[in-house]
Backbone as numpy.savetxt, mean C-alpha at the origin, in Angstrom:
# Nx Ny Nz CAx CAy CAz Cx Cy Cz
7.10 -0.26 -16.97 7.36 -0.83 -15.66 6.53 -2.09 -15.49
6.97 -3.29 -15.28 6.65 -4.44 -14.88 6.14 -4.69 -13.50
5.35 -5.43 -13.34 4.51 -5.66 -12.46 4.98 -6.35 -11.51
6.82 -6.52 -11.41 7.40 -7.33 -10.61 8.36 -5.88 -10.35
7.95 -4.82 -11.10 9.44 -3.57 -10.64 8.42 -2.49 -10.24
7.23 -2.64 -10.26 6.18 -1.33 -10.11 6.18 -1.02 -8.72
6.30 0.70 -8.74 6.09 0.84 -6.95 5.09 1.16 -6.12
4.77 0.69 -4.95 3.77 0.59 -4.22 4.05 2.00 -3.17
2.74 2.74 -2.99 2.80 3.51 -1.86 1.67 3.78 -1.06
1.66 3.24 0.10 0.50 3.20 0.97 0.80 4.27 1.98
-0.71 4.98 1.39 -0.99 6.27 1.85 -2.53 6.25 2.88
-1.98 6.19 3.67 -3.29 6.43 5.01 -3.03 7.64 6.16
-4.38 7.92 6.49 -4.07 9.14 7.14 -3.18 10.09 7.05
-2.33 10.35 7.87 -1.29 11.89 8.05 -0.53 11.70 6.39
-0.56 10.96 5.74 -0.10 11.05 4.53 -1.14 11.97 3.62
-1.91 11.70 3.76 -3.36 12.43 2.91 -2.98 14.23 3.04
-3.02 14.89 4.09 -2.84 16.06 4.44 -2.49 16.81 3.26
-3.73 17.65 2.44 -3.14 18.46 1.62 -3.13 17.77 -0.04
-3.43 16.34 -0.18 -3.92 16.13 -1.26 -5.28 15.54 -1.30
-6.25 16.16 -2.39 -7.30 15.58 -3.04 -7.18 14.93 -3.90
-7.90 13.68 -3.86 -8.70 12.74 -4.16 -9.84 12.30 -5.01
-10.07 12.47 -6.56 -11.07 12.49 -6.75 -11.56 11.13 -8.23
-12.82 10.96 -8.20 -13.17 10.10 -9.39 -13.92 10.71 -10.73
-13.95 10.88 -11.56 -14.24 11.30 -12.60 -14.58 10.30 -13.39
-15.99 10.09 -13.66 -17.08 9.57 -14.50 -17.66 10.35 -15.88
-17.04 10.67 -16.84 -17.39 11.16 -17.85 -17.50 13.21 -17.75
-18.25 13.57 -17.67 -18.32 14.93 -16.65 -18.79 14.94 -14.92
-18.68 14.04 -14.90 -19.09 13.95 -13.28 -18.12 13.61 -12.70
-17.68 14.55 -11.51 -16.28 14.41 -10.54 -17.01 13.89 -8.79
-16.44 13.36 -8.22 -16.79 12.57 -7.07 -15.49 12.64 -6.36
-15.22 13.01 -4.81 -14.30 13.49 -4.44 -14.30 11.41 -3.37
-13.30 11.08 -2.94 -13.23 10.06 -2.60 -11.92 9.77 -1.65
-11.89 8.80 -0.75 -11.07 8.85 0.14 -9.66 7.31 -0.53
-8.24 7.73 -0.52 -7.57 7.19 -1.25 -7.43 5.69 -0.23
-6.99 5.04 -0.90 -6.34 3.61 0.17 -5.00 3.07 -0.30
-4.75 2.95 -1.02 -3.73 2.24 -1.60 -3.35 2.66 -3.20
-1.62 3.28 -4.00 -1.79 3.07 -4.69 -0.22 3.11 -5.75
-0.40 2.43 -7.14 0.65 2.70 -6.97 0.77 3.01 -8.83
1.73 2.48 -9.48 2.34 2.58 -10.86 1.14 2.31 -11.48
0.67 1.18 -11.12 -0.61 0.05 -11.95 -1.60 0.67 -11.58
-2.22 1.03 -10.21 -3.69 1.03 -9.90 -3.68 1.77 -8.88
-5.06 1.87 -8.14 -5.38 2.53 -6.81 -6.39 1.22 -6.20
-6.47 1.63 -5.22 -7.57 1.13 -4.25 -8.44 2.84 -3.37
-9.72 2.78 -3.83 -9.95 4.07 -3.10 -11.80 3.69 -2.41
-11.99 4.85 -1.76 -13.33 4.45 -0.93 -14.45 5.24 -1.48
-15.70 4.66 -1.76 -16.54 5.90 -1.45 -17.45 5.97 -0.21
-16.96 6.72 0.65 -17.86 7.08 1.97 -19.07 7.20 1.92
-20.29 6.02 2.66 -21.40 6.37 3.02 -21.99 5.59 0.89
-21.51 5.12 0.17 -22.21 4.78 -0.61 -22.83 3.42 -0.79
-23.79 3.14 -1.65 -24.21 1.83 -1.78 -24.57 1.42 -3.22
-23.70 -0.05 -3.62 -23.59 -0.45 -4.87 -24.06 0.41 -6.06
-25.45 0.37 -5.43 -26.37 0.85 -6.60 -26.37 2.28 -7.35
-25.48 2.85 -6.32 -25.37 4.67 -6.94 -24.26 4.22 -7.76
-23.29 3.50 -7.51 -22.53 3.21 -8.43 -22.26 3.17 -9.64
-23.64 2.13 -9.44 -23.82 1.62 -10.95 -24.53 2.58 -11.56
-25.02 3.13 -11.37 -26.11 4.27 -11.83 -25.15 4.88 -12.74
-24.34 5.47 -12.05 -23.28 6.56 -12.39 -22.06 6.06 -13.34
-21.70 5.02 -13.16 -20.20 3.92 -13.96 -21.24 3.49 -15.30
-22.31 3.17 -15.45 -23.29 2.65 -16.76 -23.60 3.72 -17.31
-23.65 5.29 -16.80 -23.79 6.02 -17.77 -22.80 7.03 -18.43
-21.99 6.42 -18.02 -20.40 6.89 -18.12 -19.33 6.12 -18.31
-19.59 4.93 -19.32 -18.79 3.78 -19.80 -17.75 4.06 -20.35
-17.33 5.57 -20.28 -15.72 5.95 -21.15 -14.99 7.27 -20.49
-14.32 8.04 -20.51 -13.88 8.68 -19.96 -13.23 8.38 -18.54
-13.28 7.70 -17.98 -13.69 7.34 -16.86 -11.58 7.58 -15.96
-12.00 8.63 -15.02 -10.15 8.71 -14.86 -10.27 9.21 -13.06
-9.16 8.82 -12.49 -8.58 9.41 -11.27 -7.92 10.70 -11.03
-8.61 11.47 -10.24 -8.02 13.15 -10.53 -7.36 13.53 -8.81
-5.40 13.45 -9.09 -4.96 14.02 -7.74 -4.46 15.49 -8.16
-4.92 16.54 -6.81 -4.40 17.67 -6.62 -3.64 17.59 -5.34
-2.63 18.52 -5.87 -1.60 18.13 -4.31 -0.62 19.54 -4.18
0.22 19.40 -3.21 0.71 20.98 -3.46 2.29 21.05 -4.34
2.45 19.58 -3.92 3.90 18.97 -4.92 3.73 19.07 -6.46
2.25 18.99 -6.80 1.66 19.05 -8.36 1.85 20.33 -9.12
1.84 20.83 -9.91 1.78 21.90 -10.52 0.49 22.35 -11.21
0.39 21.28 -11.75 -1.17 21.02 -12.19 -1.78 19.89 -12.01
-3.36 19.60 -11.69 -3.81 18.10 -10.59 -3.34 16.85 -11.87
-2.94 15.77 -11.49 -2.70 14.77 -12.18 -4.14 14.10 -13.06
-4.35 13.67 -13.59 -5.73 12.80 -14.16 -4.83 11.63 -15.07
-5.56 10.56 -14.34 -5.36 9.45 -14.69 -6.21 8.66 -15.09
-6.18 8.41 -16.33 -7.14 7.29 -17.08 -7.08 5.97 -16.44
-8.51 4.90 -16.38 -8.62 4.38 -15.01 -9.51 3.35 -15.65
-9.42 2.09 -14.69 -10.80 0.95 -15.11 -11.50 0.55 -13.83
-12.28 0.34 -13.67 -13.07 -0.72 -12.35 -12.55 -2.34 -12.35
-11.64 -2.44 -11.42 -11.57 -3.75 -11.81 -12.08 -5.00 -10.71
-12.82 -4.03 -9.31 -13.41 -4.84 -8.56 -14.30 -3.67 -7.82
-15.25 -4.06 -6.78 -16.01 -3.25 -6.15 -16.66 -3.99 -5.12
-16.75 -3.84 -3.86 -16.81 -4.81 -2.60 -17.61 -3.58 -2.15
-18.11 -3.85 -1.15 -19.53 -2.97 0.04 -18.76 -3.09 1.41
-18.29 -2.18 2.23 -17.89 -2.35 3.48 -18.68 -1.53 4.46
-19.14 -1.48 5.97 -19.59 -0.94 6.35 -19.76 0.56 6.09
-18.64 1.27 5.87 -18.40 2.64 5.69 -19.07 2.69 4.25
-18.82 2.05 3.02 -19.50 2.55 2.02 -18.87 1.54 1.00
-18.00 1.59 -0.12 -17.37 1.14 -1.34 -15.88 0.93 -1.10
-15.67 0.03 -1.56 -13.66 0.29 -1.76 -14.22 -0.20 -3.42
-13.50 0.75 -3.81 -13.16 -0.17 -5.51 -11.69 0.13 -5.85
-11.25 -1.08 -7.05 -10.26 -1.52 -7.21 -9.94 -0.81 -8.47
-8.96 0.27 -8.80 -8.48 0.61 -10.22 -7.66 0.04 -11.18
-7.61 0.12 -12.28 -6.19 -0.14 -13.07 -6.14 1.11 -13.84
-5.02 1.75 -13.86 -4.50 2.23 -14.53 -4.36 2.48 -16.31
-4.64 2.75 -16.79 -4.57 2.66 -18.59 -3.49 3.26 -18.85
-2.36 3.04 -18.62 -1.70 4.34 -19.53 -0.76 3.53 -20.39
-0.44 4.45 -21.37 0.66 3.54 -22.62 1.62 3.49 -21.72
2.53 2.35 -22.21 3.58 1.83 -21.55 4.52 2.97 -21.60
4.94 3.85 -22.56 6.14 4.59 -22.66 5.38 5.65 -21.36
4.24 5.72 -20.89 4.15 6.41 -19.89 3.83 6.19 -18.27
4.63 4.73 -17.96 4.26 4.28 -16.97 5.33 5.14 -15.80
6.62 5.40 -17.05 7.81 5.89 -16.20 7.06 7.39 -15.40
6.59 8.18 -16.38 6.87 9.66 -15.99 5.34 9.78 -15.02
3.99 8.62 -14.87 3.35 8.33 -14.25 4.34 8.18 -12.45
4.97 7.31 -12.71 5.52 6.65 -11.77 6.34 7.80 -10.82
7.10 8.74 -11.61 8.03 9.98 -11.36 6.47 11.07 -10.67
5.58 11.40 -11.17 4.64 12.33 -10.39 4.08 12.04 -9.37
3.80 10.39 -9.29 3.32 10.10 -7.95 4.56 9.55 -6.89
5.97 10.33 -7.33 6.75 10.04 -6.31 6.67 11.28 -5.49
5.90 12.32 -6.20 6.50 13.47 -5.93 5.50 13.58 -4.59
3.89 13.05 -4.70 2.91 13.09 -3.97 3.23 11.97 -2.78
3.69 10.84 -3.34 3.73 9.45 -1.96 5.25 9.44 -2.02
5.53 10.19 -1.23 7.47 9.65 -1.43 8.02 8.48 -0.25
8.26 7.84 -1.04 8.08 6.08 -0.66 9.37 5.59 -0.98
9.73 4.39 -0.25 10.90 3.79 -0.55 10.56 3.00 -1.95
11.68 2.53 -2.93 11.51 2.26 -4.46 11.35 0.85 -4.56
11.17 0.49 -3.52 11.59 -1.16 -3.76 10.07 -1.71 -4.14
9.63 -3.27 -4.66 8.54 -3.92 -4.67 8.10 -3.48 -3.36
7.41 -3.32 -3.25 6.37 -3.11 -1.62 5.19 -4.08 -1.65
4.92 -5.10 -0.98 3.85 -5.57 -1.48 2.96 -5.75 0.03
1.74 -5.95 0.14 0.96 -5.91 1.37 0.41 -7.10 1.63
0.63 -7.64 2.87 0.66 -8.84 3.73 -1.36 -8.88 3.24
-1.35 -10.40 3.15 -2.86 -11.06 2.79 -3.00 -10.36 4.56
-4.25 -9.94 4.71 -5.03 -9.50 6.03 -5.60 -11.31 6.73
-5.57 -11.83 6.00 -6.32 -13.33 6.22 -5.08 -14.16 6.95
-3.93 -13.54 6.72 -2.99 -14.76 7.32 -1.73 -13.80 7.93
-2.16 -13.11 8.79 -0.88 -12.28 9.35 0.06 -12.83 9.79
0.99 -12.30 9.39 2.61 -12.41 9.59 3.19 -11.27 11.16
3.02 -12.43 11.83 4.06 -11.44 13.30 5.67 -11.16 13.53
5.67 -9.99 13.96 7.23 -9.40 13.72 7.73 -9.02 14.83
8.97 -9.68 15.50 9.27 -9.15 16.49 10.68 -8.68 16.37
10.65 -7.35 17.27 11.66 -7.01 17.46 12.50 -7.04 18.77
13.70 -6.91 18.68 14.52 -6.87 19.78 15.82 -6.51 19.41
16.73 -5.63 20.61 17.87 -4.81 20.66 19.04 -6.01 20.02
20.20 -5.44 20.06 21.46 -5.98 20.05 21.60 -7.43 20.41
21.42 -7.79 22.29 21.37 -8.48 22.84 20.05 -9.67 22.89
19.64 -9.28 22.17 18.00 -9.89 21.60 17.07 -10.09 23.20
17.06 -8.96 23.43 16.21 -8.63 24.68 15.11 -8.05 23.63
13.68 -8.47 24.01 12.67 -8.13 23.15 12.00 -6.42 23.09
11.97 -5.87 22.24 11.44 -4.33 22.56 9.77 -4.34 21.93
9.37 -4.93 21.08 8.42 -4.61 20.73 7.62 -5.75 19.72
6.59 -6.26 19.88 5.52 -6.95 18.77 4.81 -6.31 17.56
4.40 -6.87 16.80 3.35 -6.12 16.13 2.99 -6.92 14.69
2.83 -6.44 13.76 2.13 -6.93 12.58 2.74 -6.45 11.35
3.35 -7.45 10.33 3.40 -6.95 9.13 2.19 -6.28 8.51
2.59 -5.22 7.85 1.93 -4.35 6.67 2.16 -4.70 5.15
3.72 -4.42 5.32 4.16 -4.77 3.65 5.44 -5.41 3.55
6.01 -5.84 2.50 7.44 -6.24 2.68 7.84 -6.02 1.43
9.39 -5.84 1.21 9.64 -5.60 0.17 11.38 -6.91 0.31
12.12 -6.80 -0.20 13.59 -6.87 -0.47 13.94 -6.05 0.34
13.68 -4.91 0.89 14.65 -3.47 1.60 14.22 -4.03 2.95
12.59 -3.94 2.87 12.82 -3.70 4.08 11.27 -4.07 4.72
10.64 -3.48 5.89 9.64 -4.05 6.30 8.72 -3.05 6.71
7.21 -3.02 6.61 6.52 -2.10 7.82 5.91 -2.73 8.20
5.39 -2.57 9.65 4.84 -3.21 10.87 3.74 -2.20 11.32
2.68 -2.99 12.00 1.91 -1.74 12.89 2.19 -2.48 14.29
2.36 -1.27 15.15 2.68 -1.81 16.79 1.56 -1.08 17.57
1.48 -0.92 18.76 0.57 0.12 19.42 1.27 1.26 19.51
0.18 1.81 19.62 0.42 3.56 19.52 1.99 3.68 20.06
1.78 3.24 21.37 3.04 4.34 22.34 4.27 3.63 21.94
4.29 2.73 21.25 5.98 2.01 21.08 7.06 3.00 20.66
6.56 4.34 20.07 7.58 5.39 19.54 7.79 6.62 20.32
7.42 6.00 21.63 8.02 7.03 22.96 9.33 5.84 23.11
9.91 4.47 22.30 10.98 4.46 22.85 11.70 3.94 21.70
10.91 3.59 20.63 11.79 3.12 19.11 11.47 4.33 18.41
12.00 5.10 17.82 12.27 6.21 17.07 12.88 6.23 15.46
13.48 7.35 14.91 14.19 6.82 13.64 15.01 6.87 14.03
15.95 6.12 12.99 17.68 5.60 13.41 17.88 4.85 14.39
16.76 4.15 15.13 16.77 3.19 16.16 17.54 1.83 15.43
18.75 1.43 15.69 19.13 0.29 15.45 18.64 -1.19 16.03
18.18 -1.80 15.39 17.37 -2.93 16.18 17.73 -4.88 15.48
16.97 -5.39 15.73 16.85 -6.78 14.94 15.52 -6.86 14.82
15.23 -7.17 13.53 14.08 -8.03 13.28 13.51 -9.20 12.56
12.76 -9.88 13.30 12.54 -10.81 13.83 11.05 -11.70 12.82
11.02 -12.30 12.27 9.54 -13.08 11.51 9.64 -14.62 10.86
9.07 -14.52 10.05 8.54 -16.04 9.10 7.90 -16.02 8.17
8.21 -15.97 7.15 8.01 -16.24 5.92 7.78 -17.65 5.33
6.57 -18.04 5.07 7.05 -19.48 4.16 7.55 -20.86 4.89
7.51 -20.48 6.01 8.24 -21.58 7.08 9.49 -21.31 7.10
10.15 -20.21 6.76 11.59 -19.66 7.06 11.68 -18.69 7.79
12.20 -19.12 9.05 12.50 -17.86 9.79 13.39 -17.16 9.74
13.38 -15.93 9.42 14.62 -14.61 9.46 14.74 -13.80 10.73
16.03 -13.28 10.50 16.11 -12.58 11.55 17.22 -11.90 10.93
16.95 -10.58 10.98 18.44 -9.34 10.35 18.00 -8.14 10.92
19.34 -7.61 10.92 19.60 -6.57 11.96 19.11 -5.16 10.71
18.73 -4.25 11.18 17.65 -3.46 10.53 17.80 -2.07 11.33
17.67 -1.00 10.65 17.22 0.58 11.12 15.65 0.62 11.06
15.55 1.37 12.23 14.27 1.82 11.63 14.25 3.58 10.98
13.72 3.92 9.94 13.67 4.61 8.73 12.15 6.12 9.11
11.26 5.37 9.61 10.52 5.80 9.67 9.41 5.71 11.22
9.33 6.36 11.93 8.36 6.04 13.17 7.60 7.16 13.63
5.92 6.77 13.38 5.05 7.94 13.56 3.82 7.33 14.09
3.00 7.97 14.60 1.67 7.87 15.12 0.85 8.37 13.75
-0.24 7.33 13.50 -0.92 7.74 12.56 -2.64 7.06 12.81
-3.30 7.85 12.14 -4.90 7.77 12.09 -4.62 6.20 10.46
-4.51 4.98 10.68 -4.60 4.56 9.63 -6.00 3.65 9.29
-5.87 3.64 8.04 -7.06 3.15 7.61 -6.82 1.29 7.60
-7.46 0.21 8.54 -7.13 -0.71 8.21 -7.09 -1.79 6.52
-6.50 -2.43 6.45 -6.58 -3.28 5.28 -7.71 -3.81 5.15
-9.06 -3.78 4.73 -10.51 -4.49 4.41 -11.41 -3.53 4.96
-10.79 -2.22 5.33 -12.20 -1.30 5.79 -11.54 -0.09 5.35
-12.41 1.04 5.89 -12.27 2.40 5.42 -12.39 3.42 6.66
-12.68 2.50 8.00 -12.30 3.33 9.27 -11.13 3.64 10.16
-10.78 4.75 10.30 -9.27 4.94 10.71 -9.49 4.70 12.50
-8.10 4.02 12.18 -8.13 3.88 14.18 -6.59 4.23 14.58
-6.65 4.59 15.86 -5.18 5.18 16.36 -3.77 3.68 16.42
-2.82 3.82 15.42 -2.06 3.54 15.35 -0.81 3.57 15.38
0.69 2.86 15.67 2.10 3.52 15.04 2.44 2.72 13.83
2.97 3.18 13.16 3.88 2.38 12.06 5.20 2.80 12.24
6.15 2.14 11.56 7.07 1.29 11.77 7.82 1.23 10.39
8.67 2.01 9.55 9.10 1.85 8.38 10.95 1.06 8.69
10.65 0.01 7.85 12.25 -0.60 8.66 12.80 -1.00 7.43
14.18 -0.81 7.87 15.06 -0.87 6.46 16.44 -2.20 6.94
15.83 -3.05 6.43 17.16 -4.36 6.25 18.52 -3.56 6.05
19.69 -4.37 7.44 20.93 -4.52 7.11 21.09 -5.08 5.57
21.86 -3.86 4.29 22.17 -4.29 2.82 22.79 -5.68 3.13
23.79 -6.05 3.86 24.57 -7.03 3.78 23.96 -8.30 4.17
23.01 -7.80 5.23 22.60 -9.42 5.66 21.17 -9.29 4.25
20.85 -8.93 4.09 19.79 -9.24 3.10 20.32 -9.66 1.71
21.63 -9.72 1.40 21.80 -9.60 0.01 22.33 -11.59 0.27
22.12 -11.81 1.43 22.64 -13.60 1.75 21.59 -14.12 0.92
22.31 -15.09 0.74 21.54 -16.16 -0.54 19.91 -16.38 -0.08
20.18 -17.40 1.15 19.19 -17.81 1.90 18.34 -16.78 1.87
18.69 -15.99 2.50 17.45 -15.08 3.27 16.98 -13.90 1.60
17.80 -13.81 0.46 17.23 -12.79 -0.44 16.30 -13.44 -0.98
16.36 -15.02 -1.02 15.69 -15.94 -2.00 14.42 -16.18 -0.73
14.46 -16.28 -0.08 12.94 -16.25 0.67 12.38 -15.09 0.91
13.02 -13.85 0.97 12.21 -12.55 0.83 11.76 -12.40 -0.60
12.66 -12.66 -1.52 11.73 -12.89 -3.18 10.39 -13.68 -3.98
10.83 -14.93 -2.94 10.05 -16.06 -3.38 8.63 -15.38 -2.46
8.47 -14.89 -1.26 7.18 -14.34 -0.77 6.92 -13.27 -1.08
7.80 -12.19 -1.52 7.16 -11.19 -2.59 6.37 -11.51 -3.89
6.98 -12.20 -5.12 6.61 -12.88 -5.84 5.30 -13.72 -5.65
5.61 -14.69 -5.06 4.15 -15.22 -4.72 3.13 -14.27 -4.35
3.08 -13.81 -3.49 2.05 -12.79 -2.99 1.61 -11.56 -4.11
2.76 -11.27 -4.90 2.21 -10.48 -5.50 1.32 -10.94 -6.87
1.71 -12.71 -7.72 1.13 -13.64 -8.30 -0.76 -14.09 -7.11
-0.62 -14.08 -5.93 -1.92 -14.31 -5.28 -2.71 -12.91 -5.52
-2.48 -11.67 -5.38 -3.03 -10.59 -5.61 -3.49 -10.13 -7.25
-2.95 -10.65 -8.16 -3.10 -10.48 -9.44 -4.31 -11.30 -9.38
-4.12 -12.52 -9.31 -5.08 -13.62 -9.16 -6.43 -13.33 -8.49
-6.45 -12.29 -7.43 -7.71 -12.04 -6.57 -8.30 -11.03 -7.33
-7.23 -10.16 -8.30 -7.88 -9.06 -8.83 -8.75 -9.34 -10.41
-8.23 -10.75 -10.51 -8.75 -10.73 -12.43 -10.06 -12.15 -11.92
-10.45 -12.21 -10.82 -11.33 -13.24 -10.35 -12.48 -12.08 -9.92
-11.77 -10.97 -9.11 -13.13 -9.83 -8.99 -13.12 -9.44 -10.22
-11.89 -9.09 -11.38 -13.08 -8.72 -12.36 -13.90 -9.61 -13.16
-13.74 -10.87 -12.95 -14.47 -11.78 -14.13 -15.93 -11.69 -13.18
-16.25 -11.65 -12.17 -17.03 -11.63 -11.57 -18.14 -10.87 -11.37
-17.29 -9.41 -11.48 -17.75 -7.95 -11.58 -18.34 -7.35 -13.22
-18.00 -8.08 -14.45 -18.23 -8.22 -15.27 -18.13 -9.06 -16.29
């Protein structure tokens, strides 16, 4: 799986329920809070730590080194062979950045177990830079406005947003809507379901503290998305963004080692 077909599944709060989380340093297991993850890598936290236990522990354990999920979808917990490929200090404690090791002929059946744990739409998913938010508005039929909020991720399919809490005492699933943004200096606008609508404890993008949120899983009209115009500017900002994120990740590791 290519790094332009690999799938993304962002798992915060009420998603967690029922799976563990853990890091494995040679014989030493460390239980850890997940953030982001997908075909290629993870993003995960360690609560309450500081650099230096880190290193303590990653220098004396320069091999083995793997990601261990138990879940109830699992049969037996997954372990995934793993690298450090960045490590940042946030108030709460650590986020570090994984890659994945696995042989290529096993990216597929990788990819198939963690559908079973994050069951996610298949498309590129990629997550909006936190530094330059993208605003999304929605509105009915008549383009009377129902609701604001914030890109999360975007794919080709479709979109997630965070709004305030209460917006899903009146947008729900199967809510037919339009939505509304800018990409690139192109503005879109296509008519869209929403797929998914819940109240969730999420963990923001650059920290590890959960605050009361809704999300917003929205799925593009097939027809209006498959238009020239508008597929080629949802590609060209997937693509890019996901070329800026590669780029941020092989700069923390030249950095990091």
């Amino acid at each position: 799986m290519s790094s332009r077909q690999r799938r993304h599944y962002r798992v915060t709060g009420d998603d967690l329920n029922g799976i563990l989380v853990s890091m494995v340093f040679g014989k030493q297991r460390h239980d850890v809070h997940l953030l982001d993850i997908s075909a290629a890598g993870a993003a995960i936290a360690f609560l309450g730590w500081k650099p230096i236990q880190f290193q303590e522990i990653a220098s004396k354990n320069r091999t083995n080194t793997s990601m261990r999920i138990k879940a109830h979808s699992l049969q037996e917990p997954l372990n995934i062979a793993c690298q450090v490929v960045h490590l940042r200090e946030v108030n709460a404690g650590l986020v570090c950045g994984l890659a994945f090791r696995q042989p290529i002929e096993q990216i597929v059946n990788l990819d198939q177990a963690l559908l079973k744990v994050f069951n996610r739409r298949g498309a590129v998913r990629v997550n909006a830079d936190p530094d330059v938010p993208v605003s999304v508005r929605l509105t009915d039929d008549n383009g009377s406005p129902l609701v604001s909020g914030l890109m999360r991720d975007l794919s080709l399919t479709g979109i997630g947003i965070s709004v305030p809490a209460n917006t899903i005492k009146h947008i729900g699933n199967g809510a037919a809507l339009r939505v509304e943004f800018t990409v690139d200096n192109h503005e879109l606008s296509l008519p869209a379901e929403v797929r998914f609508a819940r109240k969730v404890t999420a963990t923001q993008t650059g920290d590890v503290v959960p605050v009361n949120t809704a999300i917003l899983g929205i799925e593009f009209d097939e027809q209006a998305r498959e238009k020239n115009t508008i597929n080629r500017s949802l590609a060209n900002w997937v693509m890019r963004r996901q070329r800026e994120i590669q780029r941020i990740k092989q700069s923390a590791n030249e950095r990091l080692f």
